[in-house]
DOVODO-843210 format. One record per residue (C-alpha): residue number from 1; residue in one letter; x, y, z. Coordinates in steps of 0.05 Angstrom, whole numbers, always signed. Example, Ala and Ser with C-alpha at 12.3 -4.5 7.8 and 13.67 -1.06 7.14 Angstrom:
2
     i   aa       c1       c2       c3
     1    A     +246      -90     +156
     2    S     +273      -21     +143
//
This chain:
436
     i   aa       c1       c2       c3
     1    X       +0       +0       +0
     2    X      +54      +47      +20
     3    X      +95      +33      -41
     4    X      +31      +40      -92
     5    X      +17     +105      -54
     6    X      +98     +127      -61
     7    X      +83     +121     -138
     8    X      +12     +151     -147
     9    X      +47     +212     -113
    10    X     +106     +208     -155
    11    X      +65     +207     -222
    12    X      +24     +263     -193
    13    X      +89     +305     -186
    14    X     +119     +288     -247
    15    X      +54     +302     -289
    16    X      +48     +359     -257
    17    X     +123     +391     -270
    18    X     +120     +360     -340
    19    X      +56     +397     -346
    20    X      +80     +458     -325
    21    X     +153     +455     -359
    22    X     +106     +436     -426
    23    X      +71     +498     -413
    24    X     +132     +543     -415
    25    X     +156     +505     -471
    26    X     +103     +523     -512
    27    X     +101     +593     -489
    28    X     +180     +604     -507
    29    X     +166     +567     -572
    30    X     +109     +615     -591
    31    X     +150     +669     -578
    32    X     +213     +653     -595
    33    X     +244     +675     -542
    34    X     +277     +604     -509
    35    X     +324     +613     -445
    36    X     +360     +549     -441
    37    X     +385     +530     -379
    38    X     +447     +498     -391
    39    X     +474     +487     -325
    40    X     +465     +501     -250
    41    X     +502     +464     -179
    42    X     +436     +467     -156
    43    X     +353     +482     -173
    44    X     +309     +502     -128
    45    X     +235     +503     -149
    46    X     +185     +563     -122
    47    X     +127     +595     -117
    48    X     +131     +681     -111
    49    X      +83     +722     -102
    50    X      +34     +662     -142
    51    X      +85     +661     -199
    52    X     +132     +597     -209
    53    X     +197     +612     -208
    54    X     +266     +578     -191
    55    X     +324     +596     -158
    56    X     +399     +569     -196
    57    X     +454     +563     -149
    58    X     +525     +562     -162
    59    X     +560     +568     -229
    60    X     +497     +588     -265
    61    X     +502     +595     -339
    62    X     +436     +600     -392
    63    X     +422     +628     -454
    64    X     +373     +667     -505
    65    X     +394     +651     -576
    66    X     +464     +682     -584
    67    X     +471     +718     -511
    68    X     +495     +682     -453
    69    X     +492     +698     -382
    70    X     +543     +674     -322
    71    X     +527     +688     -251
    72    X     +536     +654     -183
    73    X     +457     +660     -163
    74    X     +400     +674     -208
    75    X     +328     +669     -195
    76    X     +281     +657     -249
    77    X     +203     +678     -258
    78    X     +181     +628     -305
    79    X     +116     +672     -325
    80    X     +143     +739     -331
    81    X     +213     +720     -357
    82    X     +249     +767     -307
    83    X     +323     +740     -281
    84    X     +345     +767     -224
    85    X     +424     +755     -224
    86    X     +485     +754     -165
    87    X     +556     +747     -155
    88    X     +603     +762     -215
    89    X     +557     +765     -273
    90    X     +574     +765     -343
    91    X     +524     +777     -401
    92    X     +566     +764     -463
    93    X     +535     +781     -540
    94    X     +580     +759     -597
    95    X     +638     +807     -577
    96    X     +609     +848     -517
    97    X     +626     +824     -448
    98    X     +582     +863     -397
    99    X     +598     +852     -320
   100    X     +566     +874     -256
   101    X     +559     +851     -189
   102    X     +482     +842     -194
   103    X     +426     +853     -250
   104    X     +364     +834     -284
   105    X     +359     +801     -356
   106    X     +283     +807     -382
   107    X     +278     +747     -425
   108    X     +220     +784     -468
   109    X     +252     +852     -479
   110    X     +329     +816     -481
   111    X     +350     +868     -442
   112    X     +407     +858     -386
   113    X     +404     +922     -336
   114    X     +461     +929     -289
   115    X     +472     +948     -216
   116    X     +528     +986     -184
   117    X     +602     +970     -218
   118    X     +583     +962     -279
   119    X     +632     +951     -339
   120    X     +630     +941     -408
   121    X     +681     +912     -465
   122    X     +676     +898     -534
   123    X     +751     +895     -553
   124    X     +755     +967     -567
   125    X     +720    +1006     -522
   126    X     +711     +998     -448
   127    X     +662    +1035     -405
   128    X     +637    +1036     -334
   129    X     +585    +1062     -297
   130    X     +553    +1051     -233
   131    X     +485    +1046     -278
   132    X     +482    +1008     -344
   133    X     +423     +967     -392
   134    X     +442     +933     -446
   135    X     +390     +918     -501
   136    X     +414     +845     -534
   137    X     +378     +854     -595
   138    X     +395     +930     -626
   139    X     +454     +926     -591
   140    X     +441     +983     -557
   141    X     +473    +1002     -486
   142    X     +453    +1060     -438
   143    X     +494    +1080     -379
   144    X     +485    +1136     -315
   145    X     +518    +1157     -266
   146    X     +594    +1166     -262
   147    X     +605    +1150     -334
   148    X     +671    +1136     -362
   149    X     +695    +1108     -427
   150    X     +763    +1091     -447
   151    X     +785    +1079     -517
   152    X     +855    +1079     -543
   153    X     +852    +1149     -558
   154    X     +821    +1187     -509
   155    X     +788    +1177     -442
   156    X     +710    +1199     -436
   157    X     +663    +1223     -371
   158    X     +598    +1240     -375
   159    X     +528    +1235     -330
   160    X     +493    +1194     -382
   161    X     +515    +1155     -446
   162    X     +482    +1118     -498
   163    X     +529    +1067     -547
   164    X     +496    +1041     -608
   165    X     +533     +979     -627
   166    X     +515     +965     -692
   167    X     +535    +1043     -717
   168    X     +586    +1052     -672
   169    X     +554    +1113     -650
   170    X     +555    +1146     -583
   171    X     +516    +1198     -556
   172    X     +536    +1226     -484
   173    X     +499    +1279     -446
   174    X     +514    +1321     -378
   175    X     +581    +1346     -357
   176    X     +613    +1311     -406
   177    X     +685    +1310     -415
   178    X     +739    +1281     -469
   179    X     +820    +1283     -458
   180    X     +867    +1256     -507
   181    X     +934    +1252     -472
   182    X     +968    +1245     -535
   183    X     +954    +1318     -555
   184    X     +947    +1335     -480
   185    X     +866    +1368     -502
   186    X     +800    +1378     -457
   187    X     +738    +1390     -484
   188    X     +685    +1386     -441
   189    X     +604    +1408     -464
   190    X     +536    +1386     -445
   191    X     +520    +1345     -508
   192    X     +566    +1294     -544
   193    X     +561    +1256     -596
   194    X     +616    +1203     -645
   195    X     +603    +1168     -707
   196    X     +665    +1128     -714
   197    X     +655    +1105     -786
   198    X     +653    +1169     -805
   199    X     +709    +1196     -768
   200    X     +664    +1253     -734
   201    X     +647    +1276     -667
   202    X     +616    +1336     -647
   203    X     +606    +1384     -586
   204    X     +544    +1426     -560
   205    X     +516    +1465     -509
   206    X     +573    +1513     -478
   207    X     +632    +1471     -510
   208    X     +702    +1500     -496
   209    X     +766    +1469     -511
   210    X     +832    +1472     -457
   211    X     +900    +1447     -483
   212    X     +962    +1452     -436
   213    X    +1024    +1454     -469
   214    X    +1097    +1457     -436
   215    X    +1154    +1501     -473
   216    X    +1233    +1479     -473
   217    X    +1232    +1526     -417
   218    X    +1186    +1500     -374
   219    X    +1139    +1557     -385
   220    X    +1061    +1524     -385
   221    X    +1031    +1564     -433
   222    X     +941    +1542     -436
   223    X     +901    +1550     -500
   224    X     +833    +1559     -494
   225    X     +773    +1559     -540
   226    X     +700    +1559     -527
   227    X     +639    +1571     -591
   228    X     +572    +1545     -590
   229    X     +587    +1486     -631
   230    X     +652    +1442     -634
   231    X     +656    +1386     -686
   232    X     +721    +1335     -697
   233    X     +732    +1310     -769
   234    X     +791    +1252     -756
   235    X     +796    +1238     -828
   236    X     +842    +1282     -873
   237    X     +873    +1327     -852
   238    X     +846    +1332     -779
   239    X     +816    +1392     -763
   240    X     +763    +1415     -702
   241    X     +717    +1463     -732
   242    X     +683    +1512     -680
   243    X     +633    +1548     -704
   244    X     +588    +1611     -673
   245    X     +617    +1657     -621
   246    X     +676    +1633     -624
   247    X     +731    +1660     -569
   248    X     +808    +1641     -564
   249    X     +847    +1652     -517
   250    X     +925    +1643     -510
   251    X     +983    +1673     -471
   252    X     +990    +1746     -511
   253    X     +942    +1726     -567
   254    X     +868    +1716     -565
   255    X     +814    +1718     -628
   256    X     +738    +1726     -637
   257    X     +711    +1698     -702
   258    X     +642    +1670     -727
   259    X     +683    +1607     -753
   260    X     +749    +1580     -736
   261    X     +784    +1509     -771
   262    X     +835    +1480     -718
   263    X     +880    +1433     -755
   264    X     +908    +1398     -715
   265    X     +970    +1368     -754
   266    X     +976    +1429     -795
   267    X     +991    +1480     -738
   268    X     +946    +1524     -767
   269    X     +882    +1559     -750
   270    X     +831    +1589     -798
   271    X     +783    +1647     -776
   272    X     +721    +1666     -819
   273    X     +663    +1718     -798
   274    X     +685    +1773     -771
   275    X     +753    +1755     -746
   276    X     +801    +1794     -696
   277    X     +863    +1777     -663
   278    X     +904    +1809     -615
   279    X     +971    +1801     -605
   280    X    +1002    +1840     -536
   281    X     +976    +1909     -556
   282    X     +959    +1898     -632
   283    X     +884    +1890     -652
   284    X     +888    +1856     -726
   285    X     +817    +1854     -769
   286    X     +796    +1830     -834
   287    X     +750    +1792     -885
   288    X     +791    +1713     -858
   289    X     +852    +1713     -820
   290    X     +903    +1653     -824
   291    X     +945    +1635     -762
   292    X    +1001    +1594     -773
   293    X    +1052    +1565     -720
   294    X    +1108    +1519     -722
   295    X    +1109    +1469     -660
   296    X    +1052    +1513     -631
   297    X    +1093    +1573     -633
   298    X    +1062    +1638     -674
   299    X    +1108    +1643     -736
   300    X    +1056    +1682     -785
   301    X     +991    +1719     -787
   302    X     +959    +1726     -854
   303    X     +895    +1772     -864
   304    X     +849    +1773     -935
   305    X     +815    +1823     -955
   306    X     +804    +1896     -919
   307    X     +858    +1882     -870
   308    X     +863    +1933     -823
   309    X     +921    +1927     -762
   310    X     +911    +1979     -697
   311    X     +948    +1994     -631
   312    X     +948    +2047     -581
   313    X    +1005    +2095     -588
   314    X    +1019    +2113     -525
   315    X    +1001    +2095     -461
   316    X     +994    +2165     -433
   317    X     +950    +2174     -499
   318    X     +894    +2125     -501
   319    X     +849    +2164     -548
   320    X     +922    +2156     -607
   321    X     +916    +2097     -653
   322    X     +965    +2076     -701
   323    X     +935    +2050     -754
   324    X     +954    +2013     -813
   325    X     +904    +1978     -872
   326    X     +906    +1950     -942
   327    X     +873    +1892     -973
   328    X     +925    +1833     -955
   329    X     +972    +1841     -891
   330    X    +1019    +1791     -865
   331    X    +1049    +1791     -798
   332    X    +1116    +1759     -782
   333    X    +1133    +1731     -708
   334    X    +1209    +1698     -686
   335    X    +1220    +1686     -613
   336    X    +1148    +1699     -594
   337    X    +1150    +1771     -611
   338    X    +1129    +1813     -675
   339    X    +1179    +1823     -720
   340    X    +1151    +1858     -789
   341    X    +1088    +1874     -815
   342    X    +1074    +1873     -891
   343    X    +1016    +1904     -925
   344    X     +997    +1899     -993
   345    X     +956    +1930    -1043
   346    X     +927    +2003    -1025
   347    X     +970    +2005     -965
   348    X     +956    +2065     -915
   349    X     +990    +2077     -850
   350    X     +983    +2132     -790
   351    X    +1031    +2138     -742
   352    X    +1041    +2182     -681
   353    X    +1099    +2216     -665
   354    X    +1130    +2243     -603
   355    X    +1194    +2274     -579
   356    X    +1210    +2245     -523
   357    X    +1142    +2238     -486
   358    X    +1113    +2294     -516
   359    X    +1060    +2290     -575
   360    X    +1090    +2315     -644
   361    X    +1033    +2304     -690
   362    X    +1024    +2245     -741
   363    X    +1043    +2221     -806
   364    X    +1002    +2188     -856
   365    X    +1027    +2157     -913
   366    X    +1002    +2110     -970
   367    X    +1032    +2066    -1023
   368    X    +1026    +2002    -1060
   369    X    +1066    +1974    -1006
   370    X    +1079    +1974     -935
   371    X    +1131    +1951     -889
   372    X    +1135    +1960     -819
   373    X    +1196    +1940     -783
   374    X    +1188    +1924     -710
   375    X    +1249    +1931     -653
   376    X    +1229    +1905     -584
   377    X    +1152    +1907     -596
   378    X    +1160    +1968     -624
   379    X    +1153    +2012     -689
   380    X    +1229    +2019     -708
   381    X    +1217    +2039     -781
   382    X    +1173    +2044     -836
   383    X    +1182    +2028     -916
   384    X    +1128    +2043     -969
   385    X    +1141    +2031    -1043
   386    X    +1094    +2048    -1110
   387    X    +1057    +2113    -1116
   388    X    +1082    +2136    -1051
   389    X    +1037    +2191    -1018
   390    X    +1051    +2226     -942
   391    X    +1027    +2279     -902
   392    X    +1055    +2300     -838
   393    X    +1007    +2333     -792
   394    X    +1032    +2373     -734
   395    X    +1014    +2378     -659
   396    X     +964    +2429     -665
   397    X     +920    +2403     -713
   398    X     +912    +2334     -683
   399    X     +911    +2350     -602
   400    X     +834    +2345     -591
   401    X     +818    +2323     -655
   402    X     +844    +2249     -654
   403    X     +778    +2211     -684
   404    X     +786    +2258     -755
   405    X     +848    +2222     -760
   406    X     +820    +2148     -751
   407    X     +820    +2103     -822
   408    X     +757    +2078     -856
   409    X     +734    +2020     -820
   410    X     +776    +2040     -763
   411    X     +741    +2001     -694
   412    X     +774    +1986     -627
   413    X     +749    +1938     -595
   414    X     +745    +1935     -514
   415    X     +720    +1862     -513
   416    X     +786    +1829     -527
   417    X     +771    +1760     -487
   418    X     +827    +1733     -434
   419    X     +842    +1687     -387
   420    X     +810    +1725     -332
   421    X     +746    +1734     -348
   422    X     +693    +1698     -308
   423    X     +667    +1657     -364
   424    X     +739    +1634     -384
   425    X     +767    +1619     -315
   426    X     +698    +1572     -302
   427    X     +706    +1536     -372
   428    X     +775    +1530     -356
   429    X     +761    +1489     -279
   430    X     +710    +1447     -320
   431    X     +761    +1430     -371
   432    X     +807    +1399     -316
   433    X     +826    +1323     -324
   434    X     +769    +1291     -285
   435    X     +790    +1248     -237
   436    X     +719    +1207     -227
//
């Protein structure tokens, strides 16, 4: 009796779990969405909140089609799909290794969402987070929280990022920050985004860009650049393009501009829209301006089109300008410091003079050509050749009457950007290596 009751109940059990395994069967099958178990120390059948489940101890491993899943605990809801996952879990999809220290993978969405540490790899890029979902099917991963993503160019932080695996694109949002050691550049903005197959990356929402760079001497001299849009084109040549409002800022020289082309290779920079650019007390205008340096030092300034240079002549004169203008100029640096100024092509020039300290009228002179020799960061001389035209004009008609004097197009600008203003020296703490 005992014995034909030990195997009525036995049947019973085993009709019911092959009922009930049948049952989820079926339901995987019709959705094609399988998780195969494919091995466990242990199983440990349940009932939660009225929904079967089971609990896989030690050395768990299962898998949905081609993502697999390695943990030390997992607990299953057979209904729902939902497994919850402990103890050095992996989630591997063809080449993306995910690990955390606990997470969920939702069988129906295949979607693994990670829990404190979190870390991914897929041979090129790794990235943690202390927040992290990976969706197995788009191949999509979303991270929070303390993001950082290292590549083997650069090093990324950000509040938020989102990886699309199948375009290799990445979009990053809040207090985001990129540093390439290799060129020793920061720029940090509110709004990231890379397309890798196309070589392009792009900065919004109060972008600047910070790049420390050591001299021979030891001297640190900063470059810094901030516009309303940065964008990174990695193919060739290389260049950074920064584009509306543009402001640099560098030791003695600083620029304004609507458009500016960094390249980056080149030593160059191009400025479009409006450009100025200062150099110590020299304000330099025209239709583009072309900076070109040789191992990041200024060697040559070259302005197109209704170039227009301007200084103040004196300190104890701040209402004197000397001015000089033409439609091409070119300025010449060696040792950091201006050595000549050329200007071509309807050349004009006015230049104070003073004996001593005293004010001795100005000169004004035109010509085909103009050169301007410099000795010490100042004017020591002055050449003009082809259809050569000058005026002197002495004391007394020029005391009290300085703005007669001024060239077409003449402007002085006051908003000459620099390292101290408030904006500047806040971009500047933002564009500090992070150390997250």
């Amino acid at each position: 009796m005992n014995n034909r009751l030990f195997l009525f109940r036995n049947r019973v059990h085993l009709g019911i779990a092959s009922s009930v395994l049948l049952a989820h069967s079926l339901l995987f099958a019709q959705t094609g969405k399988v998780v195969v178990i494919e091995h466990a120390d242990s199983l440990v059948g349940k009932v939660i909140d009225g929904e079967d489940a089971r609990e896989l101890i030690g050395n768990v491993a299962f898998t949905q089609e081609n993502t697999r899943v390695h943990c030390d605990r997992a607990l299953q809801y057979l209904v729902s799909g939902n497994v919850y996952l402990s103890g050095n879990v992996t989630v591997e999809d063809d080449s993306v290794i995910m690990r955390m220290p606990r997470g969920i993978y939702f069988r129906d969405e295949r979607k693994a969402q990670a829990f404190d540490n979190v870390s991914l790899d897929d041979g090129k890029v790794r990235l943690t987070a202390r927040y992290g979902e990976y969706f197995t099917g788009p191949k999509v991963a979303f991270f929070r929280s303390h993001v950082v993503v290292n590549d083997t160019a650069s090093v990324l932080f950000a509040d938020s990022l989102t990886y699309y695996r199948e375009e290799r694109r990445t979009v990053a949002m809040g207090n985001v920050s990129i540093y390439n050691a290799t060129d020793n550049v920061t720029i940090t903005g509110h709004n990231f985004e890379s397309i890798t197959p196309k070589n392009y990356s792009r900065m919004t929402d109060e972008p600047v860009l910070t790049q420390v760079d050591t001299s021979s001497s030891g001297r640190i001299d900063t470059l810094v650049v901030r516009s309303m849009v940065m964008e990174s084109y990695r193919d060739t040549p290389k260049r950074l393009i920064a584009t509306d409002s543009v402001e640099i800022v560098r030791s003695d020289l600083a620029a304004v501009a609507g458009y500016a082309v960094f390249f980056t290779e080149g030593d160059s920079i191009i400025l479009r829209k409006s450009p100025f650019v200062w150099y110590e007390e020299t304000q330099i205008s025209g239709d583009s301006i072309n900076v070109y340096m040789v191992e990041r030092r200024l060697r040559t300034v070259k302005v197109l089109g209704n170039a227009f240079a301007v200084s103040r002549s004196d300190s104890l004169h701040a209402d004197r300008f000397d001015q000089l203008t033409g439609e091409e100029m070119t300025l010449r640096f060696a040792d950091q410091a201006l050595q000549q100024i050329d200007v071509d092509r309807r050349a004009i020039s006015v230049y104070h003079l003073y004996e001593d300290t005293a004010a001795n009228g100005l000169n004004k002179t035109s010509g085909d050509k103009v050169v301007m020799l410099m000795d010490e960061g100042k004017l020591g001389s002055i050449h003009v050749y082809g259809g050569v035209e000058g005026e002197y004009f002495p004391e007394n008609m020029v005391s009290g009457r300085e703005p007669e004097y001024a060239l077409r197009r003449f402007l002085w600008r006051n908003d000459r950007p620099t390292m101290n203003d408030s904006a500047f020296l806040y971009q500047q703490n933002r564009s500090t290596t992070p150390t997250r």
